[in-house]
MILUMNU-797870 format. One record per residue: residue in three letters; x, y, z of N, C-alpha, C, O, CB in turn. Coordinates in steps of 0.1 Angstrom, whole numbers, padded with zeros to 4 digits, always signed. Each point is the difference from the previous one (the first is absolute). Glycine has a CB too. Layout:
BEGIN
alaXYZXYZXYZXYZXYZ/...
//
This chain:
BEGIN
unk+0188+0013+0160-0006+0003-0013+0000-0013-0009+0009-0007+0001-0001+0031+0001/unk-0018-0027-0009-0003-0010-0008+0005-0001-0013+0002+0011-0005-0019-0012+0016/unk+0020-0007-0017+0006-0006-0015-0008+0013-0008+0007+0008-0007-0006-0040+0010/unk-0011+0033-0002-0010+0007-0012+0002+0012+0005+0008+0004-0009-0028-0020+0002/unk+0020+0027+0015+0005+0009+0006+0016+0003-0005+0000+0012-0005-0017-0019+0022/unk+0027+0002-0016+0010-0001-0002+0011+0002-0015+0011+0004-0003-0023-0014+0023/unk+0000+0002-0026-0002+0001-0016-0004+0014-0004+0009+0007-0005-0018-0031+0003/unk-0003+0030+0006-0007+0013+0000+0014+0009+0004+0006+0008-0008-0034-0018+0017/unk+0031+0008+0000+0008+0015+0008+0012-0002-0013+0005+0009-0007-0008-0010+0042/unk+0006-0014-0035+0014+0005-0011+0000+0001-0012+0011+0001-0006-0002-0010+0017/unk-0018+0011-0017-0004+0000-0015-0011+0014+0000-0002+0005-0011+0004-0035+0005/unk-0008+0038+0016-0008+0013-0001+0011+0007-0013-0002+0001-0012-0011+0003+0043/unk+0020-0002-0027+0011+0014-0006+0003-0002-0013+0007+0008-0006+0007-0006+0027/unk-0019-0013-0028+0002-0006-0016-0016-0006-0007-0006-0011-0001+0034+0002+0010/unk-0030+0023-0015-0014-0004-0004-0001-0013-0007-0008-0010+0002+0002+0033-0003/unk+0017-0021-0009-0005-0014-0013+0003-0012+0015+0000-0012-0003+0016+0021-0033/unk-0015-0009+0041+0006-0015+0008-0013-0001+0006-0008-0009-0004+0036+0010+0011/unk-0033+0009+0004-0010+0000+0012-0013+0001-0008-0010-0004+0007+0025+0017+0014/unk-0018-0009-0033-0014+0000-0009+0001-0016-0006-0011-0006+0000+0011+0037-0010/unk+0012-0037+0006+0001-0014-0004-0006-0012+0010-0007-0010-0004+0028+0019-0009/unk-0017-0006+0025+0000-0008+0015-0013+0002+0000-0008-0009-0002+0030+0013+0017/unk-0026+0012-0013-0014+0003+0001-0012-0010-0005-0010-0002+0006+0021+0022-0008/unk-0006-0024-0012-0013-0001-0012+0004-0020+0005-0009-0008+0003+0010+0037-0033/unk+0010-0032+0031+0001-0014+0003-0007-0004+0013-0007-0010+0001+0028+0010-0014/unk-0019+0008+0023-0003-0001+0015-0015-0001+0003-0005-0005+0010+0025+0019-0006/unk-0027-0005-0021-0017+0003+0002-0004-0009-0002-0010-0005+0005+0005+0023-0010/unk+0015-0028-0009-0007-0012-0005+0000-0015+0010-0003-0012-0003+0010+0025-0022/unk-0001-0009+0037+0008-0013+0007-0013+0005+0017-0005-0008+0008+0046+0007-0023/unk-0043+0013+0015-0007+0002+0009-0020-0003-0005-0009-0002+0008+0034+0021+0000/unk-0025-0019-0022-0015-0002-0002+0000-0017-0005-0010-0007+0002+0003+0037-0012/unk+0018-0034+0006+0006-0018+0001-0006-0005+0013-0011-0005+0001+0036+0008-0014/unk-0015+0000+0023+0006-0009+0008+0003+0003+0010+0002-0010+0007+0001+0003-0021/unk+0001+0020+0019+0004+0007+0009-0008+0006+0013-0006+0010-0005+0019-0008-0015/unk-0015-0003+0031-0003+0000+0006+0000+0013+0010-0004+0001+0012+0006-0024-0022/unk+0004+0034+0001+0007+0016+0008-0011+0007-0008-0008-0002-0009+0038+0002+0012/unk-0027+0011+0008-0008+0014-0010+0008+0007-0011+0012+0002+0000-0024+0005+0019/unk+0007-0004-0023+0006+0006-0019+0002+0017+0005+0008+0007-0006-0028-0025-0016/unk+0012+0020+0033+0006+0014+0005+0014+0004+0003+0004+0012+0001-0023-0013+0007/unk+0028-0014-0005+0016+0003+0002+0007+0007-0009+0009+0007+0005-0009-0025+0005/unk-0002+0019-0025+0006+0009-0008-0006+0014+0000+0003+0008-0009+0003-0028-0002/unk-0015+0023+0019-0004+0016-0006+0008+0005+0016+0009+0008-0002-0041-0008-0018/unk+0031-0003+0032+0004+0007+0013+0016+0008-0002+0003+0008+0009-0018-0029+0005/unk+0022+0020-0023+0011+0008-0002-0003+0011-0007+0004+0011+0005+0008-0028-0004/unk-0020+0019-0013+0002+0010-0008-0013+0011+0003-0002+0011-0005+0016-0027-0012/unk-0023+0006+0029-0012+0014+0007+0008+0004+0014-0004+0010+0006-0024-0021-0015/unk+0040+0004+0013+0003+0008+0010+0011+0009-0007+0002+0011+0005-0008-0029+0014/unk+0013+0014-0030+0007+0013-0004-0009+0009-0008+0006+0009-0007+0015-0019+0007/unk-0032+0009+0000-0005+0008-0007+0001+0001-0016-0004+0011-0005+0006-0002+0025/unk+0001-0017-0028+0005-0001-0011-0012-0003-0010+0000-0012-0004+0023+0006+0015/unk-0032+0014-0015-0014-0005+0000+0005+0000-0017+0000-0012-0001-0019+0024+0026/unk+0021-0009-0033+0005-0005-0014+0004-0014-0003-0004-0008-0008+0011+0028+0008/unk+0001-0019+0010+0010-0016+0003-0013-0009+0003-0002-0011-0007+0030+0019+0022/unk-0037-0005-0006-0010-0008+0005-0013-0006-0008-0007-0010+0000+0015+0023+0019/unk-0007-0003-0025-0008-0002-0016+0007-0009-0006-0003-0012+0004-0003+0034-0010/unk+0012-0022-0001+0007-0011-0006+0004-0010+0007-0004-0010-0006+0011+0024-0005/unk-0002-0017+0023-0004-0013+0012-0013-0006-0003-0001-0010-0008+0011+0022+0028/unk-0018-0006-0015-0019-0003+0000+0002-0010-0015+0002-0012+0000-0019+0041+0012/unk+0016-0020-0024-0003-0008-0012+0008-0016-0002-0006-0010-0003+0002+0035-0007/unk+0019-0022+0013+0004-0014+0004-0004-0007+0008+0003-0012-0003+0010+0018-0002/unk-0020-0004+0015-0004-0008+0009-0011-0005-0005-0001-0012+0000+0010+0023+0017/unk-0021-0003-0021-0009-0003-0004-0001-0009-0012-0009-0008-0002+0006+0027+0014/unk+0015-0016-0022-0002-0011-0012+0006-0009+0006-0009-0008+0001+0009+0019-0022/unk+0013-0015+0028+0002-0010+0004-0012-0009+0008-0002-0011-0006+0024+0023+0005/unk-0031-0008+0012-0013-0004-0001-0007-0004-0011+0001-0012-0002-0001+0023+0018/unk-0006-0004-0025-0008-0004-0005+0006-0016-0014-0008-0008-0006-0004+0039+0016/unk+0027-0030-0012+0006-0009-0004+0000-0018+0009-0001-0012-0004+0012+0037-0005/unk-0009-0019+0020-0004-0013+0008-0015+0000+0001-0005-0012+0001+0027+0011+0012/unk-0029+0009-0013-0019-0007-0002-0004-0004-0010-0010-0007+0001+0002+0019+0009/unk+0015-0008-0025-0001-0003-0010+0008-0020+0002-0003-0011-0005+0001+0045-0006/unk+0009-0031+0017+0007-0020+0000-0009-0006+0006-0004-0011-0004+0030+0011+0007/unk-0036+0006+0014-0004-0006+0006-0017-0003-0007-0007-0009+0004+0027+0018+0015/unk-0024+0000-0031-0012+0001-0006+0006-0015-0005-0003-0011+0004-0008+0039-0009/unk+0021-0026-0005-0003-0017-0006+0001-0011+0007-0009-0008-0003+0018+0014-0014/unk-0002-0009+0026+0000-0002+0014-0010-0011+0001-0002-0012-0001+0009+0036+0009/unk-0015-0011-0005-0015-0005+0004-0011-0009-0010-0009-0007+0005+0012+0028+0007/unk-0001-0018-0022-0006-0001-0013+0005-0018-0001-0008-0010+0000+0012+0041-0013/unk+0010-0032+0012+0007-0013+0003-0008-0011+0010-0004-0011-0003+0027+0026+0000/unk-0023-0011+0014-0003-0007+0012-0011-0001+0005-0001-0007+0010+0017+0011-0007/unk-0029+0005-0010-0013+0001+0003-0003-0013+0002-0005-0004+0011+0000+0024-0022/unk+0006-0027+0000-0005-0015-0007+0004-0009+0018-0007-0004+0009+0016+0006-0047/unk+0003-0003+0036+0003-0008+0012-0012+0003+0016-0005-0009+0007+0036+0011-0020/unk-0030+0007+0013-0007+0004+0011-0013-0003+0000-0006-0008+0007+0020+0023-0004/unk-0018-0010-0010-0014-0010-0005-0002-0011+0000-0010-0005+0006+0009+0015-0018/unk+0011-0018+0005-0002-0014+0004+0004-0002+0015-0009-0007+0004+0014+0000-0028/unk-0001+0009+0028+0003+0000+0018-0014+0007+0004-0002-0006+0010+0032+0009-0007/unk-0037+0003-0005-0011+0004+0001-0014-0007+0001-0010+0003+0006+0024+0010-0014/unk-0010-0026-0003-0009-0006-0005+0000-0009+0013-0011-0004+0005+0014+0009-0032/unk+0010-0009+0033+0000-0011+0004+0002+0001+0018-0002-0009+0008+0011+0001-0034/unk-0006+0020+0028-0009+0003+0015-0010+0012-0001-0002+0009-0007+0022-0017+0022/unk-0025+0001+0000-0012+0013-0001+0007+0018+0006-0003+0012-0003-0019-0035+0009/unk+0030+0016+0002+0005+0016+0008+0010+0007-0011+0002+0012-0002-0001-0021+0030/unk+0002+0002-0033+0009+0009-0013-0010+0007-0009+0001+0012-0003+0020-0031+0001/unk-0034+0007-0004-0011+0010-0010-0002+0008+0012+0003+0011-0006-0019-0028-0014/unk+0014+0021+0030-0005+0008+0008+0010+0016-0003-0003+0011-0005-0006-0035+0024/unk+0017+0020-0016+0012+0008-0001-0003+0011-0013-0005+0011+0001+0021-0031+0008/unk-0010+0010-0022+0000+0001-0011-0014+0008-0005+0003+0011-0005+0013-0032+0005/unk-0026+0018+0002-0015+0008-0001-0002+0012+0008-0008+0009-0003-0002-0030-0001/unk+0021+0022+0017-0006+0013+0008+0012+0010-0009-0005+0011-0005-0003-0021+0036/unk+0019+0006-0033+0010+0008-0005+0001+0007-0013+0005+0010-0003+0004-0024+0016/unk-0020+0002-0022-0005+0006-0018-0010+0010+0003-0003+0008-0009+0004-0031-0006/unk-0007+0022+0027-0014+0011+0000+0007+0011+0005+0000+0011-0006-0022-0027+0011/unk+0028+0013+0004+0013+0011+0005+0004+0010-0011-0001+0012+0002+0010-0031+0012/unk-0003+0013-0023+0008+0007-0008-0007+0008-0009+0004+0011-0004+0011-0027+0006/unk-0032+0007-0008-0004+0005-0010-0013+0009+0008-0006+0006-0009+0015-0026-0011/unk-0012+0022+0030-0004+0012+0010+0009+0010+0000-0004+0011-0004-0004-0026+0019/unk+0021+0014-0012+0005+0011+0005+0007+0005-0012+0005+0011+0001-0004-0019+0023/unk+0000+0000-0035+0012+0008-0009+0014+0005-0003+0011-0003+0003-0028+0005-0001/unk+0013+0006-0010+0013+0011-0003+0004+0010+0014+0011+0002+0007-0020+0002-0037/unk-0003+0000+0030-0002+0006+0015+0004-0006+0012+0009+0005+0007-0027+0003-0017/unk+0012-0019+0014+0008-0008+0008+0017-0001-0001+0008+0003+0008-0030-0014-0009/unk+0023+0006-0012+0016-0005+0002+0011+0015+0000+0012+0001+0001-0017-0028-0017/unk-0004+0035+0013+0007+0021-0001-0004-0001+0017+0010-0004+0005-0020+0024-0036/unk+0002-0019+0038+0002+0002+0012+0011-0009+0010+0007+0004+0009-0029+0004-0015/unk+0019-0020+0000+0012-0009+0011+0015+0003-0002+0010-0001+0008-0026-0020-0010/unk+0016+0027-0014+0012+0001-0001+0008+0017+0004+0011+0004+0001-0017-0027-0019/unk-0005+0028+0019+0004+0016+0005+0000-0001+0016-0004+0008+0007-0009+0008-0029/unk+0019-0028+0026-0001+0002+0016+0011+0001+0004+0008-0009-0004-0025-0001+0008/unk+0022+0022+0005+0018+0000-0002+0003-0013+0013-0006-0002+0011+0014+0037-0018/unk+0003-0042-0002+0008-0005+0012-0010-0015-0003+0001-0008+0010+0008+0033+0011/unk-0015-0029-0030-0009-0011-0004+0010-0008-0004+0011+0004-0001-0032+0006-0006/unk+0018-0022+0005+0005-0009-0007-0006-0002-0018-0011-0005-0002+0014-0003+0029/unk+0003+0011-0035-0004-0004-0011+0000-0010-0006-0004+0001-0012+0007+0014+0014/unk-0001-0027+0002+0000-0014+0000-0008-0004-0002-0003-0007-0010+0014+0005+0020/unk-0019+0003+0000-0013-0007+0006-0012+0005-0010-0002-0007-0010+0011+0007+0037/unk-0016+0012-0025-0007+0004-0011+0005-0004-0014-0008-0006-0007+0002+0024+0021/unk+0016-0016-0019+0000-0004-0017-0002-0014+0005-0011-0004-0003+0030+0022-0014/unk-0013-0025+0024-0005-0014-0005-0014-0005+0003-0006-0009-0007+0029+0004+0011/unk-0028+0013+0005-0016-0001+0001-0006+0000-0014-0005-0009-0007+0005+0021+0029/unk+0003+0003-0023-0009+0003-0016+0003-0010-0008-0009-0006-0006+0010+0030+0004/unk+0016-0028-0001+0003-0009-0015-0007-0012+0003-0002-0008-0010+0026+0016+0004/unk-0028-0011+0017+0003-0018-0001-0017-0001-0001-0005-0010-0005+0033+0000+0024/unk-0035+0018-0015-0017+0001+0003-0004+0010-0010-0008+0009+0003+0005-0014+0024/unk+0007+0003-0036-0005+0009-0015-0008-0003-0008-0005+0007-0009+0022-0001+0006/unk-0020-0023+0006-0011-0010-0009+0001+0004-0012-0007+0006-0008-0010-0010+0023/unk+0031-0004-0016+0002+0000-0016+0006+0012-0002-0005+0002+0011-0014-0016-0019/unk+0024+0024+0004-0001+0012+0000-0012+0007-0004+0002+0007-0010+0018-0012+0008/unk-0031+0006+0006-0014+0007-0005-0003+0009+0013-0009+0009-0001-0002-0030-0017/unk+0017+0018+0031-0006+0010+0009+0008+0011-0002-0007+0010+0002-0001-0026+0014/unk+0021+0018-0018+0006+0012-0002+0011-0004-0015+0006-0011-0003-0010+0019+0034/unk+0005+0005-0037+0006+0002-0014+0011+0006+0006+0001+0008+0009-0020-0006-0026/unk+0029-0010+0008+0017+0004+0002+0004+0011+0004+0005+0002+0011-0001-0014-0024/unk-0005+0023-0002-0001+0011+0001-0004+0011+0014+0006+0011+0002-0010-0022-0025/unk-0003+0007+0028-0010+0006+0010+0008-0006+0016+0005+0007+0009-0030-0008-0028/unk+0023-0011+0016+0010-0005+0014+0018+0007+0002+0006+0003+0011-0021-0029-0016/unk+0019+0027-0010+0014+0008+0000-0004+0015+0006+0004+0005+0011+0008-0020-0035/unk-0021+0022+0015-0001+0015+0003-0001+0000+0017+0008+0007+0008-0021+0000-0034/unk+0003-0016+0031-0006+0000+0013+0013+0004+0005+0004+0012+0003-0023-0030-0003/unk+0028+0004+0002+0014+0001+0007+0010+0010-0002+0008+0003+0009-0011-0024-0009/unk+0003+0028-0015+0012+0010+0000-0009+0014+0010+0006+0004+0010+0008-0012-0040/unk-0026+0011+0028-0007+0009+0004+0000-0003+0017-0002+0010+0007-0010-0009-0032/unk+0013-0008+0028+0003-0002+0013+0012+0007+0009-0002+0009+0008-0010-0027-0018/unk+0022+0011+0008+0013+0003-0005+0007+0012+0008+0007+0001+0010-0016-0011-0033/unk+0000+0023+0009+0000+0014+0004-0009-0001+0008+0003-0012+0001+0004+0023-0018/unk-0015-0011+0023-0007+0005+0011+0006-0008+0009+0004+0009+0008-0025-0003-0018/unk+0024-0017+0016+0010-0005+0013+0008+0007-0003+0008-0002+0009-0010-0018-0003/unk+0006+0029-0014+0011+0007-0001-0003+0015+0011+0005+0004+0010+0000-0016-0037/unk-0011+0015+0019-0011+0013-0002+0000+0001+0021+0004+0008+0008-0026-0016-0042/unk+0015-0004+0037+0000-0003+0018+0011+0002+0010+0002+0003+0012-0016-0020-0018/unk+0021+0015-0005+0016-0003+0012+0006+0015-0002+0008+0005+0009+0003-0035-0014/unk-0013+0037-0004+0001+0015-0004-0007+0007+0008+0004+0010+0005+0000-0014-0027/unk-0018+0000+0026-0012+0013+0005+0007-0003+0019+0002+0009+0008-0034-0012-0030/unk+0033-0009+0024+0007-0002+0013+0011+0007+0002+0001+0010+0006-0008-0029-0005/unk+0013+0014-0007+0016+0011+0002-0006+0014-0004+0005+0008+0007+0018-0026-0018/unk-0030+0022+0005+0001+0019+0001-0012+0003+0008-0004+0011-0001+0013-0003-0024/unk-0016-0018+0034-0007+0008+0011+0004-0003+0008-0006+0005+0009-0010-0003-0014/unk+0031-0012+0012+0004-0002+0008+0013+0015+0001+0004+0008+0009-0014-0038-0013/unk+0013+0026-0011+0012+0022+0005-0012+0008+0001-0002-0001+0012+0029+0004-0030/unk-0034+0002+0014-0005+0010+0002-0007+0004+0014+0001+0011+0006-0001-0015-0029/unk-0010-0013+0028-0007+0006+0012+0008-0007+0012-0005+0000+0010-0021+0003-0021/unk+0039-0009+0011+0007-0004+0014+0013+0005-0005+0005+0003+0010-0019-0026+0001/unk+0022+0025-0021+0013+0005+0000-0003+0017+0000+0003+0009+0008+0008-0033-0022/unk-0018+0026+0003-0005+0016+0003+0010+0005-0014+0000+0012-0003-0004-0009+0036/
//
């Protein structure tokens, strides 16, 4: 069993503690972290504790949307640099130009689908969106946060519809 696992099993039984871990764990997983954010909900949908799981989800979910909100300024910060590195090769403007059309193609919508994918990485997309936002005018703060909390619950929402068609049509 793993470090992050381990944490989870020993802190479930103490909400103020495992909702605190929770909301830090979301902001360290949409940072920097390289796990699925689904590790905190697999205890309280296998006990069934669907109250408890409610309240999980929203920590989880603001903890997310806390770290998209660091990684939006983030981006905002570092645009400039990249650009200039842009300027000065061509495969990087290459990059840089497929990834702004990228972003401002696909949207809110886009970054709500990448991020409702269970077992995704949330890394990768927020930093897509933040850092290829051109300037911030392709997507508005507001909207990029809602995107990601709204997400959130629905990866949520997935790992829930699995687990209750998995008891119902193979456990019975």
């Amino acid at each position: 069993m793993g470090l992050y696992e381990e944490i989870i099993n020993a802190t479930y039984g103490n909400p103020p503690v495992y909702l605190s871990i929770t909301f830090g764990f979301s902001v360290l997983v949409a940072i920097i972290l390289p796990v699925p954010i689904e590790l905190v909900l697999l205890l309280p949908i296998l006990a069934q504790q669907w109250g408890y799981l409610g309240v999980i989800i929203f920590f989880m979910a603001a903890g997310k949307t806390v770290g998209a909100w660091a990684i939006f300024f983030l981006g905002l910060r570092v645009e400039g640099g990249i650009r200039r590195w842009a300027d000065r090769y061509q495969w990087i403007d290459r990059f840089v130009k497929w990834a702004a059309r990228f972003v401002q193609r696909t949207s809110y919508v886009g970054l709500y689908v990448l991020l409702s994918i269970p077992l995704m990485s949330d890394t990768v997309p927020l930093y897509l969106y933040s850092l290829f936002n051109e300037e911030g005018k392709a997507l508005n703060r507001t909207a990029f946060l809602v995107s990601n909390f709204l997400a959130a619950w629905t990866r949520a929402g997935f790992l829930v519809l699995v687990y209750l068609v998995f008891r119902v049509f193979l456990v019975g």
